[in-house]
C-alpha positions in Angstrom: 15.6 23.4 -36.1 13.7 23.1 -33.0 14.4 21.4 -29.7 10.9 19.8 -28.5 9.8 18.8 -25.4 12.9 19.4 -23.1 12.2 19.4 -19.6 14.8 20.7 -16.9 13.9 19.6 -13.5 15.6 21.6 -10.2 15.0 21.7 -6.4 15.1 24.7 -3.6 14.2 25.5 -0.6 13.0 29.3 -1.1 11.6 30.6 -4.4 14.0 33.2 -4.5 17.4 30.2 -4.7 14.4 28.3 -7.4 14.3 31.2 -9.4 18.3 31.7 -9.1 18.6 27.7 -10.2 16.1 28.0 -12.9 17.3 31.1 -14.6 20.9 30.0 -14.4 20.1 26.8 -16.1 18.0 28.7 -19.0 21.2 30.6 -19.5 22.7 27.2 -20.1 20.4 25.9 -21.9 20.5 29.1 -24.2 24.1 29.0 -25.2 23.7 25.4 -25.8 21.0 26.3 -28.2 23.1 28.9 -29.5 26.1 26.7 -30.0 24.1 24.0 -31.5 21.9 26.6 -34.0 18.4 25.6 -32.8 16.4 27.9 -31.2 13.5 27.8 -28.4 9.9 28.7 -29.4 9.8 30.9 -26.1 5.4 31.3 -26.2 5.2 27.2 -26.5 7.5 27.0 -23.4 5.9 26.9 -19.8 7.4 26.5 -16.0 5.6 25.1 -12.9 6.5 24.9 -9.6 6.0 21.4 -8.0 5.1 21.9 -4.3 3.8 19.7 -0.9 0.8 20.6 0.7 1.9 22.0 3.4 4.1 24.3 1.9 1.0 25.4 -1.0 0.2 28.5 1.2 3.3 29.8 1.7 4.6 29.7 -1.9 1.3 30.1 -3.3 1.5 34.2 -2.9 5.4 34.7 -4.1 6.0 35.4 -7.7 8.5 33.6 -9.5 10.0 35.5 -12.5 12.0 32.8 -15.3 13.3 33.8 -18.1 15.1 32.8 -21.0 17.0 35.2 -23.5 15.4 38.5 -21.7 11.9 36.7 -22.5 9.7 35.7 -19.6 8.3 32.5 -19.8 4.5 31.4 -18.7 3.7 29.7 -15.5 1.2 27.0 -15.5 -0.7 24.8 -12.6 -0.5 21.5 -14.9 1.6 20.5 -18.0 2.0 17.4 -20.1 5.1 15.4 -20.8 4.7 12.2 -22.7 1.1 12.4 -22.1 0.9 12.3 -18.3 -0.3 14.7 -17.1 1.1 16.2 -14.1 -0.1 19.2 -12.1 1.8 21.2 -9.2 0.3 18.9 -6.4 1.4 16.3 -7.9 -2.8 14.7 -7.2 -3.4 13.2 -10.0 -6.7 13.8 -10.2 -6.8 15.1 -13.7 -4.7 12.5 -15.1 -7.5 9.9 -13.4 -10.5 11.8 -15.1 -8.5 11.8 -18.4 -8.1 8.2 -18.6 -11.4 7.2 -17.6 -12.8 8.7 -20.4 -10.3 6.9 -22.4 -11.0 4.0 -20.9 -14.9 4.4 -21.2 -15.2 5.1 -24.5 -12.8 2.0 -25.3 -15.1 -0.2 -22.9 -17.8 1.1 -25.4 -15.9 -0.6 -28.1 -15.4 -3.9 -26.2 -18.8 -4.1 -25.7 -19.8 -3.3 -29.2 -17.3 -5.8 -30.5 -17.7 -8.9 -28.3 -21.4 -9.2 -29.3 -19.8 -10.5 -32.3 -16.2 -11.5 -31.4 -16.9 -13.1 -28.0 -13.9 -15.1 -28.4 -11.5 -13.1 -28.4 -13.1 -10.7 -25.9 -10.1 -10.9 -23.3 -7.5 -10.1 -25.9 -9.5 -7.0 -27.5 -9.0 -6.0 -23.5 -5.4 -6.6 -23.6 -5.0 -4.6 -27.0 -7.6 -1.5 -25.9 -7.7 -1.3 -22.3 -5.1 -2.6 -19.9 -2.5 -0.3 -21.9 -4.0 2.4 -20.8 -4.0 1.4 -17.3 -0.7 0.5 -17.2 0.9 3.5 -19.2 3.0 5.3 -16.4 1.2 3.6 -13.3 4.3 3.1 -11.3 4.6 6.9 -11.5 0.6 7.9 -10.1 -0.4 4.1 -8.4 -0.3 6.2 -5.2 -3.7 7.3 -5.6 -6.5 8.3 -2.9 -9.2 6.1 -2.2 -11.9 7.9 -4.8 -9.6 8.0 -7.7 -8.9 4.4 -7.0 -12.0 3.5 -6.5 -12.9 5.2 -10.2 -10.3 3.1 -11.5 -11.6 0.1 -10.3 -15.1 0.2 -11.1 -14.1 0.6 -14.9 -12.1 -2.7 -14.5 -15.4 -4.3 -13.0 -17.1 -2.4 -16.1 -14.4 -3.9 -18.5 -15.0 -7.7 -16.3 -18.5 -7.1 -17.8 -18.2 -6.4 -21.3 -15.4 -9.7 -21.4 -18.2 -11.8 -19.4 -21.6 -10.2 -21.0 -22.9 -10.9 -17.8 -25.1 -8.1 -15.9 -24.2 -5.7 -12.9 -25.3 -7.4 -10.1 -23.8 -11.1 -11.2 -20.2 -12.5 -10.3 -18.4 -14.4 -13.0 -15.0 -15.0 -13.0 -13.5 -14.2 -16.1 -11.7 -17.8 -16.4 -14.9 -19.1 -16.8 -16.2 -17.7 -19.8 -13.2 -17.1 -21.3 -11.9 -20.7 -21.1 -8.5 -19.0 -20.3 -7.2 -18.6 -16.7 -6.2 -14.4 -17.9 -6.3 -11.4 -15.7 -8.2 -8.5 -15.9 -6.3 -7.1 -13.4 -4.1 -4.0 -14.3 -1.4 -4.8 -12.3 -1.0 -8.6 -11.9 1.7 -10.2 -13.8 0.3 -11.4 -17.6 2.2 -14.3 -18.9 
């Protein structure tokens, strides 16, 4: 049996007391798998080291060396855990580029689909699009101003496709919608 996606998160001020922490924990964490008879594909398993910018210099050049069982285990810039993806900046950026074209390609379908189910346009947004706007936001909302930006010129995209009304005109969505719904991603929905 296998143990998948565990994550053990720990904080230090040097590398060398992060690499102490970290290893001592995998030690743990192996005698619990031990115990427990499951075992740790070691080549699927992957460490990063989270970090401010102003301390990317300094621990940019120091090796880290984690281990589990006498096995080293990989360091990586970016991982995924319950699909968001997270890199050691913690900037978002990739995550932001991911979900646009998630986002794009389901704008696609809105605008495919309400050429014959105008209707019902607003709630094919609901079901397609605001999810993936809202999955994890409280966690990356803190975005800069050009990943924002991004985001918010696919909701004026998706305002669009609900509206079927052109780039340079202004339509609220109540108005053709005959409902008095957000498009927003983070107002409250009734």
């Amino acid at each position: 049996m296998f143990v998948d996606d565990t994550n053990i998160t720990s904080v230090a001020s040097t590398i060398a007391d992060l690499e102490n922490v970290v290893n001592s924990e995998l030690k743990n964490l192996n005698r619990w798998l031990i115990t427990n008879r499951l075992s740790l594909n070691v080549a699927k398993t992957e460490f990063m080291v989270i970090r401010s910018n102003q301390r990317i210099h300094v621990l940019s050049n120091n090796q880290i060396n984690v281990e589990i069982d006498g096995k080293s285990i990989k360091r990586v810039d970016e991982a995924k855990s319950l699909s968001l993806l997270i890199d050691e900046h913690l900037s978002w950026a990739k995550l932001i580029e991911e979900k646009i074209k998630k986002i794009s390609s389901a704008i696609g379908a809105l605008k495919r689909m309400t050429t014959h189910l105008r209707s019902t346009a607003l709630q094919i947004y609901q079901a397609l699009i605001l999810p993936r706007f809202d999955y994890c936001s409280s966690v990356w909302d803190e975005l800069n101003v050009t990943l924002s930006d991004k985001l918010q010129n696919l909701q004026n995209r998706a305002a669009r496709a609900i509206t079927r009304s052109s780039y340079d005109q202004q339509v609220p969505v109540s108005s053709s919608t005959g409902s008095t719904g957000t498009i927003s991603p983070h107002a409250e929905r009734s």
